[in-house]
C-alpha positions, 0 to 999 in steps of 0.5 A: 796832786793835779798839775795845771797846764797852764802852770807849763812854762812855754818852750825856751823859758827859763823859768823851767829850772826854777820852779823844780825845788818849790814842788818837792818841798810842797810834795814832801811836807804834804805827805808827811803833814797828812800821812807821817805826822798822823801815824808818828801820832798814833804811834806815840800815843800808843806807846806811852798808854803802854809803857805807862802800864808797865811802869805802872806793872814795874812799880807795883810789882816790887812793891809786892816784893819787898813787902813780902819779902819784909814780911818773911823776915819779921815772921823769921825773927827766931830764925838765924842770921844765916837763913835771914841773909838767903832771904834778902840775897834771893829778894835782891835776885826776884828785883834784879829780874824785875829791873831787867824785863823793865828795862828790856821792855824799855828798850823796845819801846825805845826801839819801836819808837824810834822806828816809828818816827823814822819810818814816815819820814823817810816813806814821805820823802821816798814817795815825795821824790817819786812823784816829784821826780815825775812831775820834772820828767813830765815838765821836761817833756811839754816844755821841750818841742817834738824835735828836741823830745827825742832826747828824753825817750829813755827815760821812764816815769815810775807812774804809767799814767805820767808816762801816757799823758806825756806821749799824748802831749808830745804827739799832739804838740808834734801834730800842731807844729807840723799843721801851724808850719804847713798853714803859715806856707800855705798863708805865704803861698796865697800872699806870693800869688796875689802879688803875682796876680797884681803883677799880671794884671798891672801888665796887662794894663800897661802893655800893648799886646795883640789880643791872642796875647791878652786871652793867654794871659786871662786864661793864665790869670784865670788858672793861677786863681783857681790853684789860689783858691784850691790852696785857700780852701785847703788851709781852711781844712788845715785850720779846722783840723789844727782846731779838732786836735786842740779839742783833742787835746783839752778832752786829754785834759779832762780824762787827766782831771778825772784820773787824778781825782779817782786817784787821789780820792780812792786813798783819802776813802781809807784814811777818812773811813778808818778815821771815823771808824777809829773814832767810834772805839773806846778813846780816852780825851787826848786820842779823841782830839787827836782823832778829830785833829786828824779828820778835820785836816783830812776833810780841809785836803778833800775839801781842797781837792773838790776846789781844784777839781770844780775850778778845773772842770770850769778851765777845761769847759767840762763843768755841767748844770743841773737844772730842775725844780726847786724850792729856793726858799727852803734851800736857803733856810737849810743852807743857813741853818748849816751854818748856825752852829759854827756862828752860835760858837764864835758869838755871832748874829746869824740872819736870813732877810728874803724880800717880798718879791722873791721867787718861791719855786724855780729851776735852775741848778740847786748844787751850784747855787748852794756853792756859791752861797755856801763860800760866801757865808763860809768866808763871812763866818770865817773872817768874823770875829763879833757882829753879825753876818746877814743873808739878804735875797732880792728879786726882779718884781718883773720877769720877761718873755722867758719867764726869767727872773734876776735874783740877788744875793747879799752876804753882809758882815761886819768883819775885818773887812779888805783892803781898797788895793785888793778889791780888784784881784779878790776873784782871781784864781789862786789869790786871796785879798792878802798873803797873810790870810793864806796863812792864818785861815787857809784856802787854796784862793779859788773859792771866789774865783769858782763864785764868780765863773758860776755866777756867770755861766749863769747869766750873773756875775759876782762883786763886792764892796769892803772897808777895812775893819769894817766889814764887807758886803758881797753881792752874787746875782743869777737869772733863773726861769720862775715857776707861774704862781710862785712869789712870795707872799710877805719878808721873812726874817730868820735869825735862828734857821732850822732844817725842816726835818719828815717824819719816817717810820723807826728802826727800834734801837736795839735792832740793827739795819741789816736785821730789818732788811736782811740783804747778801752783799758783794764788793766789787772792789780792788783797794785794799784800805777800801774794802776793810773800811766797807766791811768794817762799815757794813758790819756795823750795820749788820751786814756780811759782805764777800769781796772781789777784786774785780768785774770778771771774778764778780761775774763768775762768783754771781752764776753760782751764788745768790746776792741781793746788793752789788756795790760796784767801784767803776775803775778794776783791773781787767774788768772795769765796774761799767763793763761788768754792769752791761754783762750783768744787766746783759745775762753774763751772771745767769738770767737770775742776777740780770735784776740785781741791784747794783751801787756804784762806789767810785772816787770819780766826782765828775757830774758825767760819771753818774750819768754813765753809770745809770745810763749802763743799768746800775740803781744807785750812785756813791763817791769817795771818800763814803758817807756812812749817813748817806749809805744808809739813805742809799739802801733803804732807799733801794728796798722800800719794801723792807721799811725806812730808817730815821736819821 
């Protein structure tokens, strides 16, 4: 869960004690919904497949019995009634042994279902109240000045990354409030001498002192200006550091973002991998919704978390662009085409209109400008129950000095459409254009509001136009820098797009990826759930692989061991996966592993993060939670010489 600082009430507010049960209840009911509700599921499910087989065990089992028993009896007519009374007393003590393992079978399913159930509930409170217990503590601490801090000292959060964060926050708040009493004294001093200056001066006009008298008096003035000037320029100095230390102190921000992504993601990689990899498993139709009932809520929580970070990145001016090279015509179509499937199912008209003026190569940032359209389409696709939803692209026929050229973007539907009083707050953060909506199709209400910082930060902006009930019509404008000779040459309209797809050597079928490219594998990696679902992952496509749990004990396995492929997760204890890179790349390993291929596997999102790692020798760069498709790409794409695979 990322806290926002901007959610802190100010020192003194009374708000403070408000907002302390509304968190636990969100905490709680979202451990149990993504976590205890899961398992109690997959418990359930379990149980009643076998406890279905063993009533089914049961039934025929005394059946069996009794037929047999029925059968000695009639084969035993000539008998007398004494040995025909044993066989029925010994069949009526085979089914009381039978009743009893039933029931005692019973009974422990019973058991093991009441456990079941009672176990996630009662972790998803404890945990629930942890993190609650220090996200109040955490409160307490930046709500309350430095004086009044003293207080809280004893007490501990139960999570060290709480605990830094705090002590950082409370010493550069400390900082600040001495700087701002030291700058306004400063302010007050300067004030005092000018008036004593107008003071000096007013005297020295109305007065009729000898000469000797005024001189003392201008040398006096002239001194007293000097240390006006020495106190001004110090404040100055006082300012620019008051300023370096909210610099300081939004960069504290920033490592917190990425903290609290790492942390989050690198749990949501194991529950989304074994997901996926649970649903390759022979599972009858009820276990195959569950499962899928399950990953579509785990990528819904991913795809919130992705909100919370983008929006944060941008709060925090950490956000980055990448600008290159790209065909904006295609990208469009794939974009689309992306969303035809989902269209086609609810009954919808899905078109592409690109006019004739649009530019076919650009460069500019593809990853950002994909984001904004994808929210657009999502939303139009979303709240449209019949109709059409239309991607319309227009162009600048002209372009300036800079080769800059405007281009927009219209997503026209013919939904259920908002609200003329809700118009005005549709792209503000957390907010949707009614209340009700939150509740009936989700969203975390910071999908525009990042449209609209994008757009921006591209030299455009982002507005919208809607009837209720009947549809809406956004409009998203950028400038981006045209490539000479790269305008359209006629409109295309496209109402079913399709994904241009290359052609690439295949793998026969019947030969796994790791037979065609035989490779030795070592994971560096120190979460549990991650290293089972790699292995699990990597065996599938035929591999082995040998795990460590951190740099150092993959440095000392990689001097007397072979190994082709490293897959490195950035944050270890002891030695992270940067520092083991730089020691490998370095001859630390031995000179035979100085060339070694290493990917990183991290849950860090953060666009810097790539850059870090290439920049310290690594080959290749993943996120969590894993992309199996992607792997693939990611391996072949590091042994080329071993040939290709088609997807």
């Amino acid at each position: 869960m990322i806290v926002s600082m901007a959610s802190i009430p100010p020192r003194g507010s009374g708000r403070g004690s408000a907002i302390v049960g509304k968190p636990s209840n969100t905490i709680e009911r979202t451990f149990f919904l993504y976590a205890g509700v899961p398992m109690i599921l997959v418990l359930v499910v379990v149980l009643a497949w076998l406890t279905s087989m063993k009533v089914s065990e049961f039934i025929d089992a005394r059946e069996s019995l009794i037929n047999q028993s029925s059968l000695q009896v009639t084969q035993m007519n000539d008998f007398s009634g004494d040995r025909t009374d044993e066989i029925e007393v010994i069949r009526r003590e085979l089914l009381a042994d039978i009743d009893r393992e039933f029931w005692q079978h019973m009974t422990v399913a019973s058991v093991l279902l009441l456990l079941g159930i009672t176990v996630p509930i009662l972790a998803s409170k404890h945990i629930a109240r942890i993190v609650n217990q220090n996200l109040n503590l955490l409160r307490d601490r930046l709500t309350k000045g430095a004086r009044e801090c003293s207080e809280l000292m004893p007490q501990a959060f139960d999570f060290q990354e709480f605990g830094e964060l705090a002590e950082a926050m409370r010493c550069l708040l400390s900082e600040h409030n001495e700087t701002e009493q030291r700058w306004k004294g400063a302010e007050q001093e300067l004030v005092e001498t000018n008036n004593d200056l107008l003071k000096h001066v007013e005297a020295l006009q109305q007065g009729h002192k000898a000469a000797l008298s005024m001189k003392e008096a201008a040398e006096l003035t002239q001194q007293q200006l000097k240390t006006a000037n020495e106190r001004l320029e110090l404040a100055i100095e006082k300012s620019q550091l008051s300023a370096q230390q909210a610099d300081n102190a939004n960069h504290a921000k920033g490592d917190f973002l990425a903290m609290m992504s790492h942390e989050i993601r690198t749990p949501l990689n194991g529950v989304l991998g074994f997901i996926e990899i649970l649903s390759e498993t022979d599972l009858n139709k009820e276990q195959s919704e569950y499962v899928d009932t399950i990953c579509s809520s785990g990528k819904t929580l991913l795809a919130i978390i992705n909100d919370i970070l983008d929006f944060s990145k941008i709060e925090s001016g950490h956000l980055e662009f990448e600008v290159r090279r790209f065909n904006l015509v295609k990208a469009l179509r794939e974009l689309v085409a992306l969303f035809f499937n989902q269209a086609a199912q609810k009954g919808i008209n899905l078109r592409i209109e690109i006019a004739d003026d649009v530019p076919r190569l650009i460069e500019g940032d593809e990853t950002r400008i994909r984001q904004i359209l994808t929210n657009l389409l999502s939303n139009a696709v979303k709240f449209t129950k019949a109709g059409e939803v239309c991607l319309l692209v227009r162009g600048d026929s002209l372009t300036n000095t800079n080769d800059l050229s405007s281009i927009e973007f219209e997503v026209r539907d013919t939904g259920i459409g908002i609200k003329q009083e809700h118009l005005q707050n549709l792209f503000s953060s957390f907010s949707q254009a009614d209340s009700s909506m939150t509740r009936k199709y989700g969203g975390t209400g910071l999908g525009l509001a990042i449209c609209k910082r994008l757009a921006e930060a591209m030299n455009g902006k982002v507005w919208a136009t809607s009837q209720a009930g009947e549809g809406s019509r956004f409009y998203a404008t950028i400038r981006v820098k045209v490539i000479a000779g790269s305008k359209q040459t006629k409109s295309h309209p496209v109402a079913s797009p399709k994904v241009d797809i290359q052609e690439q050597p295949v793998i026969p079928s019947s030969m796994a990826l790791g037979e065609r490219i035989p490779l030795q594998i070592v994971v560096a990696e120190d979460d549990n759930a991650n290293q089972r679902v790699l292995k699990i992952v990597l065996k599938r496509m035929g591999w082995s692989a040998v795990f460590k749990e951190n740099g150092s004990m993959l440095i000392d396995y990689l001097k007397d061991n072979p190994c082709d492929l490293i897959f490195m997760d950035l944050q270890m204890p002891i030695m992270g996966g940067l520092e083991a890179t730089q020691l490998i790349r370095e001859g630390s390993a031995g000179e035979a592993m100085k060339k070694v291929k290493i990917m990183a596997l991290t849950a860090n999102a953060l666009s810097s993060e790539e850059s870090r790692c290439l920049e310290v020798g690594m080959d290749a760069y993943l996120t969590k939670p894993l992309a199996v498709d992607l792997l693939k790409k990611k391996i072949v794409s590091l042994f080329p010489l071993h040939g290709r695979i088609s997807h």
